[in-house]
C-alpha positions in Angstrom: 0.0 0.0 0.0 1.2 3.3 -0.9 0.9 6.1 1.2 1.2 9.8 -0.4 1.1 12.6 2.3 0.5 16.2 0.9 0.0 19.4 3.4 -0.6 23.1 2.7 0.1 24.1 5.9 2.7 24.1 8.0 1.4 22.9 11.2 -0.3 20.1 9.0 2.8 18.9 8.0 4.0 18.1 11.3 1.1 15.5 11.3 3.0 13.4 8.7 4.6 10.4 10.8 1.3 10.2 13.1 -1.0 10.2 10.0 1.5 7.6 8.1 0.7 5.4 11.5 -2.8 6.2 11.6 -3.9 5.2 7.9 -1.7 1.8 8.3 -3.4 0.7 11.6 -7.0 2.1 10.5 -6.6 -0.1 6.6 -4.8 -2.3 8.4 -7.3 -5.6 7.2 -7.8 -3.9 3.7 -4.0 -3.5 2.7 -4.9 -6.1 0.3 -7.5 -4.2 -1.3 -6.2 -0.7 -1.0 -3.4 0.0 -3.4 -3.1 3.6 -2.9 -3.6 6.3 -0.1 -3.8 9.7 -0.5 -3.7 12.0 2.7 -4.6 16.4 2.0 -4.5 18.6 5.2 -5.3 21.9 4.4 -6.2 25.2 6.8 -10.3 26.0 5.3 -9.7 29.9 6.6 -5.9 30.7 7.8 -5.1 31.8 10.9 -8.5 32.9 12.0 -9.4 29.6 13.6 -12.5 27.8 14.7 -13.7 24.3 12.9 -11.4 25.0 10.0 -8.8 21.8 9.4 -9.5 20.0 6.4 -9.0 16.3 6.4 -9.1 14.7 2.6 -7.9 10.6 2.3 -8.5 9.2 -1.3 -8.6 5.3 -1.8 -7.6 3.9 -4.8 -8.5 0.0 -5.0 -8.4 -2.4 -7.8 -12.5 -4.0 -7.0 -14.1 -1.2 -6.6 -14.2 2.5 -7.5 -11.9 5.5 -5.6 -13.5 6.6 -2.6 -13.0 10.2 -1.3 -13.5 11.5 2.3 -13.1 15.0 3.7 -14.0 16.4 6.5 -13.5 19.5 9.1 -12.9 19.2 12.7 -11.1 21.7 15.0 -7.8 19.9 14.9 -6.0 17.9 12.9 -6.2 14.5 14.4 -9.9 14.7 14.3 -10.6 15.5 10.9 -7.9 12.3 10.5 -9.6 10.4 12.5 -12.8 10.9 11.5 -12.1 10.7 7.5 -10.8 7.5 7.9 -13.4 5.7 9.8 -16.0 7.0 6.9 -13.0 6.3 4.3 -12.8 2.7 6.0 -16.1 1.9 6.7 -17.2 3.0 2.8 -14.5 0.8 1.3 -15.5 -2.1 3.3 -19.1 -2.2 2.4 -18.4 -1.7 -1.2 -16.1 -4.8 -1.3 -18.9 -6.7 0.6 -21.2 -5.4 -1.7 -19.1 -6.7 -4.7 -18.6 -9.9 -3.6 -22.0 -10.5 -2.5 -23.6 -14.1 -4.3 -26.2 -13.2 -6.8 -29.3 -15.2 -5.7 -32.9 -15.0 -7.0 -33.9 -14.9 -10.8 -30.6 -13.8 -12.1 -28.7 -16.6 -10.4 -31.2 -19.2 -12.1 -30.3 -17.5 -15.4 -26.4 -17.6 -14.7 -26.7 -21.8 -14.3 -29.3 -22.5 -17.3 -26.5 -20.8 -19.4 
């Protein structure tokens, strides 16, 4: 699994080794599906503060489509945090989804063939 870190800010980029950590423990049972990572921290408004650090992670797996997560929170281990549950949690129920047995009338068409 690749991991690609990018930060506009400064104080974002002091994140980089925790977030590296973070994203391998959180994908840690869907390294085999996830081929690539991407991590964006960005500052929404500056310097003015408030619930303004942007979280983005972008999955890139070989089953099923890229998924991309953002969110705000008022610090940066949040907005981590709490894009990679979603990022996670969306990943795994699309591979679920794409491995689910077709049943019903399509699956009687699939064996008369």
């Amino acid at each position: 699994m690749q991991i690609i870190f990018e930060s506009r800010d400064a104080d974002g980029a002091q994140m980089r080794d925790l977030s590296l950590a973070r994203v391998r423990f959180a994908l840690r049972r869907l390294a085999t599906s996830v081929s690539q990572v991407k991590l964006q921290f960005s500052d929404v408004n500056g310097p003015r503060g408030g619930v303004d650090k942007r979280c983005q992670v972008e999955l890139t797996t070989a089953h099923v489509s890229t998924v991309v997560i953002a969110s705000l929170a008022r610090d940066w281990r949040t907005a981590l945090d709490r894009s990679l549950i979603r990022a996670t949690r969306v990943v795994a129920r699309k591979l679920q989804r794409a491995q689910k047995p077709v049943r019903g009338r399509t699956a009687k068409l699939a064996l008369e063939r």
